[in-house]
MARMARLO-676938 format. One record per atom (N, C-alpha, C): y, x, z. Coordinates in pm, whole numbers, plus 50000, padded with zeros to 5 digits. Each point is the difference from the previous one (the first is absolute). Layout:
# MARMARLO-676938
YXZ ...
# end
This chain:
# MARMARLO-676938
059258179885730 498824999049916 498804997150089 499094991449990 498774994550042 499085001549930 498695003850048 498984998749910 498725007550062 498894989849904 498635001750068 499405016849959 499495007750081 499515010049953 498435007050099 499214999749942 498415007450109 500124990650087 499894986849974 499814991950158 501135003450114 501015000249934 501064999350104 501474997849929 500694993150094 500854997349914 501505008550074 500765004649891 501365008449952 500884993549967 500995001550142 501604995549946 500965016550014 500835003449912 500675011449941 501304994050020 500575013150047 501864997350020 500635014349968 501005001649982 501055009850007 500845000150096 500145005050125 501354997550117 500915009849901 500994992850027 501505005349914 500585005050119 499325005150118 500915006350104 499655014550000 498775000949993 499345013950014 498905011649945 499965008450046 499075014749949 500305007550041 499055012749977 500315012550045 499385014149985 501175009549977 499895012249968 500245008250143 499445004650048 500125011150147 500795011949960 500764997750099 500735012949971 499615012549984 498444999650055 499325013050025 499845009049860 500175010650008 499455014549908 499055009950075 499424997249898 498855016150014 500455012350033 501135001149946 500485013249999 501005004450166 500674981850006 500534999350130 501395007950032 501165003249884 501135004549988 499894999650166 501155009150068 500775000950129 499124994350094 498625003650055 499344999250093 499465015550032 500275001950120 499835013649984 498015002250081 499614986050046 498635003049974 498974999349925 499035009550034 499164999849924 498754989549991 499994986050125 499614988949989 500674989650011 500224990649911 501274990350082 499274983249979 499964993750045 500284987249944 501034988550057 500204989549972 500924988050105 499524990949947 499584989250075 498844989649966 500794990750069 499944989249964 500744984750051 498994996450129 500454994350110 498965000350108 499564985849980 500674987949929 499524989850025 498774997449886 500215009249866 499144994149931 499465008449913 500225016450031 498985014349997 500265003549880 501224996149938 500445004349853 500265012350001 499915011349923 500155011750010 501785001549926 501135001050065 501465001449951 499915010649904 499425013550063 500385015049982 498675004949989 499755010449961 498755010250049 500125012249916 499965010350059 499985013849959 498425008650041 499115000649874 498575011150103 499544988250123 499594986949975 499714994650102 498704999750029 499435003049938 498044998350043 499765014950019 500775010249994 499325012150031 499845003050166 498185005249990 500245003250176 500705011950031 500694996650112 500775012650068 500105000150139 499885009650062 499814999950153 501194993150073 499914990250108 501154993950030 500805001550121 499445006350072 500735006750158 499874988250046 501114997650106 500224987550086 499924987449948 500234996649905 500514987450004 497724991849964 499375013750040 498584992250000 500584990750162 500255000750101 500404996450127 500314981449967 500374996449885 500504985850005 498164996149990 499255004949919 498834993150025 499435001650163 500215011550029 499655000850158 500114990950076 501604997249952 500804984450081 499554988849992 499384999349893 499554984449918 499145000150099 498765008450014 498595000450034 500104993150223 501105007150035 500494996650093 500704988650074 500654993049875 500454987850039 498814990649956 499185003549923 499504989449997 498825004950073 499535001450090 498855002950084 500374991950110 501224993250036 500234991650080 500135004350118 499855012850036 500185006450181 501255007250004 501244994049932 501005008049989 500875000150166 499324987750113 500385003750123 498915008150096 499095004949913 498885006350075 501015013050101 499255005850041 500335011250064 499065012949975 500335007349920 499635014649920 499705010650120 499305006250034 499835013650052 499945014049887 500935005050009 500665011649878 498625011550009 499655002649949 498875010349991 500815011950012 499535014550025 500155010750012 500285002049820 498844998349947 500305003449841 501324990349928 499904988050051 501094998649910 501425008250051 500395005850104 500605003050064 500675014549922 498715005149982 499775015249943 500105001049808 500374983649956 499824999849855 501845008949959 500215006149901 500695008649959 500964989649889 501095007350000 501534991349937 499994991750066 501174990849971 500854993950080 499354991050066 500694997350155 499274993550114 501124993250055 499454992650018 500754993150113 499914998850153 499545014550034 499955006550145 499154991050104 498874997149946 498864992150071 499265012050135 499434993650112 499505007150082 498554996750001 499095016650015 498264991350042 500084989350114 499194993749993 499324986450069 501414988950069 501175005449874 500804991950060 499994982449943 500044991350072 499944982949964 500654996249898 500014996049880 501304994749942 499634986449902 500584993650000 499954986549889 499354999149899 499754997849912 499465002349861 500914997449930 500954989950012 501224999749962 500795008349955 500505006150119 500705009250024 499885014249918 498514997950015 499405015849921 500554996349805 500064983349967 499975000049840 501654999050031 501034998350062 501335006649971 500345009750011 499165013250056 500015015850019 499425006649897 498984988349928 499385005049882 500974997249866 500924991650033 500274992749854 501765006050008 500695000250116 501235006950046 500415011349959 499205005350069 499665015650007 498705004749932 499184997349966 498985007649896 499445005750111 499614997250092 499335004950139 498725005449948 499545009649977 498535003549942 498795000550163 500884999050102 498955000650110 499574983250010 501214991149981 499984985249937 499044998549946 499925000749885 498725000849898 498795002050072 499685012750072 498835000150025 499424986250141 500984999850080 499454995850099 500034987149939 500584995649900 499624984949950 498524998949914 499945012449954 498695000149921 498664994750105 500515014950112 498595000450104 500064985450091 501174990849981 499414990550084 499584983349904 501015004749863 499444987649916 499095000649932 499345015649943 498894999849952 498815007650079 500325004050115 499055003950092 499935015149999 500755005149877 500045014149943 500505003949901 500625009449985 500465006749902 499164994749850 498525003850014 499074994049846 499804987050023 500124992650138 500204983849971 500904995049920 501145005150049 501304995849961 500465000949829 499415011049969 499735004949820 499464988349949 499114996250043 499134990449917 500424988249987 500424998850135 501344984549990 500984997849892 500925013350021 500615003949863 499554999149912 499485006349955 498844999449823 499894985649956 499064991350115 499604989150005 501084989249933 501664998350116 500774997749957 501125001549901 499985012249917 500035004349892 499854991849880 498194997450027 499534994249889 500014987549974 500324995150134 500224981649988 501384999449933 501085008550051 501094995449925 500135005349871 498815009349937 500065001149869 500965013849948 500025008750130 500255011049952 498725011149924 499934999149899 499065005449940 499865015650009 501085009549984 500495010449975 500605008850153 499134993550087 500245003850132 498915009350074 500065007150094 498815005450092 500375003450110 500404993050111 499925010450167 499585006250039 500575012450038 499035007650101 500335002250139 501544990850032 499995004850152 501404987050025 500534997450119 500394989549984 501845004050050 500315014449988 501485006149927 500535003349884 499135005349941 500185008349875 500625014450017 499515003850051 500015016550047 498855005349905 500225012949913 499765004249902 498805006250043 498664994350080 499075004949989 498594997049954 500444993649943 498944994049883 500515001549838 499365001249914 500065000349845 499584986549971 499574994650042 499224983549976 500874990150078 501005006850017 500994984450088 501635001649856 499654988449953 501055000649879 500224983549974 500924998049917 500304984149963 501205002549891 500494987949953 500725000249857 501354990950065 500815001649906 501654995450051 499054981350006 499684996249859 499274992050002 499884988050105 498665010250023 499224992850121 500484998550134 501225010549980 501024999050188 500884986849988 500294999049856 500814987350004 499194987050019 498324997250006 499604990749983 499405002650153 500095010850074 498894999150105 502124994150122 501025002349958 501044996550054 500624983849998 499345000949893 500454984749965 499004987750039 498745007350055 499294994450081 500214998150151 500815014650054 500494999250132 500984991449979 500544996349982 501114994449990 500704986850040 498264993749921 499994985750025 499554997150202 499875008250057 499545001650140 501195001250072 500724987650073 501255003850070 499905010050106 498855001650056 500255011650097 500145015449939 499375000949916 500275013449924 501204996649943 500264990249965 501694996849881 501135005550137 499634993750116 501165006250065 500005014350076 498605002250009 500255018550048 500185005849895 499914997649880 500685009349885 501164999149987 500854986550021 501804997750037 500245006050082 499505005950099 500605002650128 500765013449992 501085002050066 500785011749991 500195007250091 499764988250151 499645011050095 499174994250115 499295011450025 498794990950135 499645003850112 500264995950102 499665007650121 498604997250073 499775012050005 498214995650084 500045008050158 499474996050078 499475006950105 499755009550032 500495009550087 499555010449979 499585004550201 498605004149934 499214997950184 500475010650123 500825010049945 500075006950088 501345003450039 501234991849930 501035002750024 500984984150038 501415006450043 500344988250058 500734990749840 499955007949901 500674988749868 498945002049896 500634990849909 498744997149895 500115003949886 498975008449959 499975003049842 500924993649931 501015002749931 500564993949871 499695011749861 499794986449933 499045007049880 501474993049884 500095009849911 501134996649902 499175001949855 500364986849906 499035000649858 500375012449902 499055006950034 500435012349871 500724993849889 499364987749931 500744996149865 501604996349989 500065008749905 501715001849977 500334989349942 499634999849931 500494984549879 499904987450097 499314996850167 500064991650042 501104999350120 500085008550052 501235006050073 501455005550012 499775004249847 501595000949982 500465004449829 498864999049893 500815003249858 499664990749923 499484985950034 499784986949928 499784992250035 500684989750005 500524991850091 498484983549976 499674998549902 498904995349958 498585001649994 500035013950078 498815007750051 499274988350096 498604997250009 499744987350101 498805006350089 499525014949895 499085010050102 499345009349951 499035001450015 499385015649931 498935010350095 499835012149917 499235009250077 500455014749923 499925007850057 500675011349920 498475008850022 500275011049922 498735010850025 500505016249956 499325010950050 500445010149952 499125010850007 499085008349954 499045009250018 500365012249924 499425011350049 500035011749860 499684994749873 498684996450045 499304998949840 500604988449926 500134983850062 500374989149971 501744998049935 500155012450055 502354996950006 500134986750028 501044997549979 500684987150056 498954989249932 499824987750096 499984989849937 500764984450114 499784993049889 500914988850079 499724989049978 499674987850086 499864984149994 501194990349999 500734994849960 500974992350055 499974987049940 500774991750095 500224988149975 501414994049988 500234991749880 501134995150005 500194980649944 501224996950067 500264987849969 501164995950012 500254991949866 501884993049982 499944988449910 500014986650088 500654989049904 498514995349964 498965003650104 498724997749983 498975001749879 501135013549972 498825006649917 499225009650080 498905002050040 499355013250085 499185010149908 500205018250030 499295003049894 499585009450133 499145006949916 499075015750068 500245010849915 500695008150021 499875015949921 498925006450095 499775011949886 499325008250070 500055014149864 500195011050127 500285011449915 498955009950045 499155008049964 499215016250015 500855007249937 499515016350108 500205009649947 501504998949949 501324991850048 501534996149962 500575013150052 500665006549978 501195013150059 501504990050050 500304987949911 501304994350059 499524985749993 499054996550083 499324986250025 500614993450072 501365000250069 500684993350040 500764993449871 500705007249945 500624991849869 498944995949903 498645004449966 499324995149942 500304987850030 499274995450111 499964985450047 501314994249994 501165001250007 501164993249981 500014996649885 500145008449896 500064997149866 498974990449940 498825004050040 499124985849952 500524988450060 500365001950120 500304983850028 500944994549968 501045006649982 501544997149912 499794996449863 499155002549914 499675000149908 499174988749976 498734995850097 499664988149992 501134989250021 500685001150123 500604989550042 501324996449903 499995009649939 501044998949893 499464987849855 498585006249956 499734990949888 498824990850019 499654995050123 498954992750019 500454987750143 499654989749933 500454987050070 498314995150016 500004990450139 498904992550009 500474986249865 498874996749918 500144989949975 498584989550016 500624986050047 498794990650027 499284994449828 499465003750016 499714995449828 498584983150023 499835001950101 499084982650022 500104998550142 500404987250021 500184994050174 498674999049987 499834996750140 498514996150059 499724986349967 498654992649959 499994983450023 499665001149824 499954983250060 499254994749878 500435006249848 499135002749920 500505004649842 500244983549909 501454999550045 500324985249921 499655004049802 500105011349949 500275001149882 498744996849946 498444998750063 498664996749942 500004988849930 500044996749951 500064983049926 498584995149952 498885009150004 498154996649986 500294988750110 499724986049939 499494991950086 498904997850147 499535013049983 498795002450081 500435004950091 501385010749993 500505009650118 501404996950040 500324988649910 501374995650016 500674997350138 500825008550053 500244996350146 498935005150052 498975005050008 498905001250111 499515018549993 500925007349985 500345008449984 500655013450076 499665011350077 501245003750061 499795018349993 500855002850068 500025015450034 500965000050120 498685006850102 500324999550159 501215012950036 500755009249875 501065006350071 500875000849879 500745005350059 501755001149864 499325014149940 500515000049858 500025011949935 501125005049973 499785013850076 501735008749988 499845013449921 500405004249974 499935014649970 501815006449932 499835013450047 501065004549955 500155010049866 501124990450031 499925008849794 502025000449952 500155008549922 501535002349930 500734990249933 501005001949975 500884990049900 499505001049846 499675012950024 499455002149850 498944990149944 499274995950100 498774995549975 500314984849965 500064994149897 500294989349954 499074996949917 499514988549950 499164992749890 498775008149995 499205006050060 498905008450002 499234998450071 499774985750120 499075003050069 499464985049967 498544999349989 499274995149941 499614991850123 499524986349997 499224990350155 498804992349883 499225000650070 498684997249919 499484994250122 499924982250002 499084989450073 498625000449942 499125007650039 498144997349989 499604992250080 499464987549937 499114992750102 498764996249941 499095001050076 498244997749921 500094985649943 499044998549909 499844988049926 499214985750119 500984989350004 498954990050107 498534999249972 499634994150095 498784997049983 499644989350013 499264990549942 499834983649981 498974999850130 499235012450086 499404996450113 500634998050149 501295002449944 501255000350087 500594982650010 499294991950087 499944990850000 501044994650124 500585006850094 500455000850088 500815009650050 501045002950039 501005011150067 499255009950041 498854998150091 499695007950105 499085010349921 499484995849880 499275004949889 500245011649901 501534997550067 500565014649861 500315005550122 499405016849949 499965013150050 502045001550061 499935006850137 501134999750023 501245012249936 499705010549915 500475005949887 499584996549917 500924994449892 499684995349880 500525009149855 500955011350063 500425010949896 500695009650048 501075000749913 501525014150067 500904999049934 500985003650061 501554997149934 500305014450024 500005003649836 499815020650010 501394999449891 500685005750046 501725007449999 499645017049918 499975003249862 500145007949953 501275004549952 499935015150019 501165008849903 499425006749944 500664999149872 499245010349877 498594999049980 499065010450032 498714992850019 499385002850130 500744999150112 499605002450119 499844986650071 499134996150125 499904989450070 500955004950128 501194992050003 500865000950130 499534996150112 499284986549968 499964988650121 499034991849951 499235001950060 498554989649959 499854991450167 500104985149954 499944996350167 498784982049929 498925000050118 499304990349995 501244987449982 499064993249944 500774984649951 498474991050074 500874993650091 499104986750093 499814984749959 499034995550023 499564989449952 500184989050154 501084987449989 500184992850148 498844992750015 498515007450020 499144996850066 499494997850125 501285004650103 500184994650136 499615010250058 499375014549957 499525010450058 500685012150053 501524995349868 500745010150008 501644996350021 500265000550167 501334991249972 501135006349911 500504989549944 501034999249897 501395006850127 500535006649944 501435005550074 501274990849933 500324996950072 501274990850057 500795005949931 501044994649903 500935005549910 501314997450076 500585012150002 501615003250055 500994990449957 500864997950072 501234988449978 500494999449852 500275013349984 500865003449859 498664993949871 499015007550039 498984994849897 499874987850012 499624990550109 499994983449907 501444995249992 501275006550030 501174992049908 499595002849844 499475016549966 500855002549911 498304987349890 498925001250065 499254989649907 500284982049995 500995002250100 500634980950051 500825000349874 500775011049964 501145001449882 499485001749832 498445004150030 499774999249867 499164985649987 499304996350068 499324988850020 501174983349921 501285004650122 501084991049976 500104997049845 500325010849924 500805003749899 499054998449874 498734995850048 499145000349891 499305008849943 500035010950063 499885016649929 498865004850043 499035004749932 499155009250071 500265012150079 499275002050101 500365011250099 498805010850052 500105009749914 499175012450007 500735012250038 
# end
């Protein structure tokens, strides 16, 4: 269906491939925490969620933002001098010495390994200059990635603040941000790491607390674990099979090891990536004005069930021409969106480009110009 509407014009489809219902419940049968969610890492769909926006204190696994803040400060070959205080910080350590030398590196696989809380600090005091530097960094970065429902107060999560809290939520979105960072992607894989150690003749080996990455799931790709009085268990993990990648994350869990299995068995059980638009030109426009001159610079994927059939809605918006548009270079280089609804939700809203020369057009994959050489051939339109 085509048609003019508010100065812009609407083409309407039905994909007969897809939709979707999340497996998730409120109520959250057989999760035995009391925060849960599992979020798709490529495209932030929420699978599951149990109590996910409530704040709750999070123990360790605040430490992956620590990490973030660290790799990306860029001095990860600096050389650290360990302070006396971080030395003296309480729970688990990773047996740091005062004014002893060490990597910065080194310090975010003692932090992320082992939950090193002397880690933590001496990364604070040298990436944010201090303990309240380092807070604010946090906070700061927090809010860019849009954790709303967040507050730091220290850069372990050691239960001495009332104002250091975050939501299953926001751990899955502040993770799925680390994520995309190969140097954090691979010290969170890592299972075992050896660092330096200044005063003896062998070297620290540091072994990944996380179970699910070491030895009870085999699809485990990384994580952060946490554990406090006040906080109980909580847990980050990462998983991937057949290139689906997801993020659980559990608070306050008593059997958060199988928590996390079961969500992911459970995703990987009823959720497939599907490509629902290649990248490149939108051949299906037929407006003389945009005909061919048309595109969207990435593929649209999202994952969704078998169930999900005849329900997902693709709606082409493109603004109405303009007769002052006398020339290519003249029309604005977004000209609309190619927005992918289910039910009445927006899945996938992605700019639609105008080949005004501003914005290169992406090169369509082998398979994609046979399969438009075959409709072209045959006489057929090809949308």
């Amino acid at each position: 269906m085509i048609f003019w509407r508010k100065g812009a014009l609407i083409i309407t489809a039905i994909l007969t491939m897809l939709s979707a219902l999340p497996f998730q419940s409120k109520t959250a049968q057989g999760v035995s925490a009391q925060s849960a969610i599992l979020m798709d890492q490529k495209t932030g769909r929420i699978l599951y969620a149990k109590d996910e926006h409530t704040k709750r204190r999070i123990a360790s696994i605040t430490k992956i933002m620590t990490a973030v803040l660290a790799v990306e400060s860029g001095k990860l070959n600096d050389m650290v001098t360990v302070s006396p205080r971080a030395v003296g910080t309480e729970g688990s350590s990773v047996y740091l010495k005062p004014g002893e030398k060490i990597k910065l590196k080194d310090l975010v696989y003692g932090l992320m390994l082992r939950s090193g809380n002397d880690a933590a600090m001496a990364i604070a005091d040298y990436v944010g200059g201090s303990k309240e530097g380092f807070v604010h960094l946090m906070n700061e970065k927090a809010e860019q990635i849009g954790m709303q429902d967040t507050a730091f107060a220290n850069p372990h999560g050691l239960d001495d603040s009332d104002n250091h809290y975050s939501t299953a939520y926001d751990m899955a979105l502040l993770m799925r941000y680390a994520m995309q960072d190969p140097t954090f992607k691979n010290v969170s894989g890592t299972k075992v790491y050896r660092a330096p150690n200044p005063d003896e003749k062998w070297d620290r080996i540091w072994k990944n607390k996380n179970k699910l990455l070491t030895t009870l799931y085999e699809y485990c790709t990384g994580g952060k674990t946490g554990y406090t009085k006040l906080a109980k268990r909580t847990l980050v993990t990462t998983a991937s099979k057949e290139g689906r990648d997801f993020i659980a994350v559990t608070i306050n869990a008593p059997d958060d090891w199988n928590d996390h299995i079961g969500m992911y068995e459970t995703a990987f059980d009823k959720y497939d990536l599907y490509k629902l638009k290649d990248k490149g030109t939108l051949s299906e426009v037929g407006d003389l004005f945009y005909k061919n001159k048309v595109f969207i610079n990435r593929d649209i994927i999202y994952p969704l069930t078998t169930e999900e059939k005849e329900q997902v809605r693709v709606t082409i918006q493109l603004i109405k021409p303009e007769r002052k548009w006398k020339k290519k270079e003249q029309v604005p280089s977004v000209v609309g969106y190619y927005k992918v609804t289910l039910g009445e939700e927006i899945i996938q809203k992605v700019p639609i480009y105008f080949d005004n020369g501003s914005i290169p057009r992406p090169a369509a994959s082998f398979w994609q110009t046979l399969k438009e050489l075959f409709f072209v051939m045959n006489g057929a339109s090809y949308g």
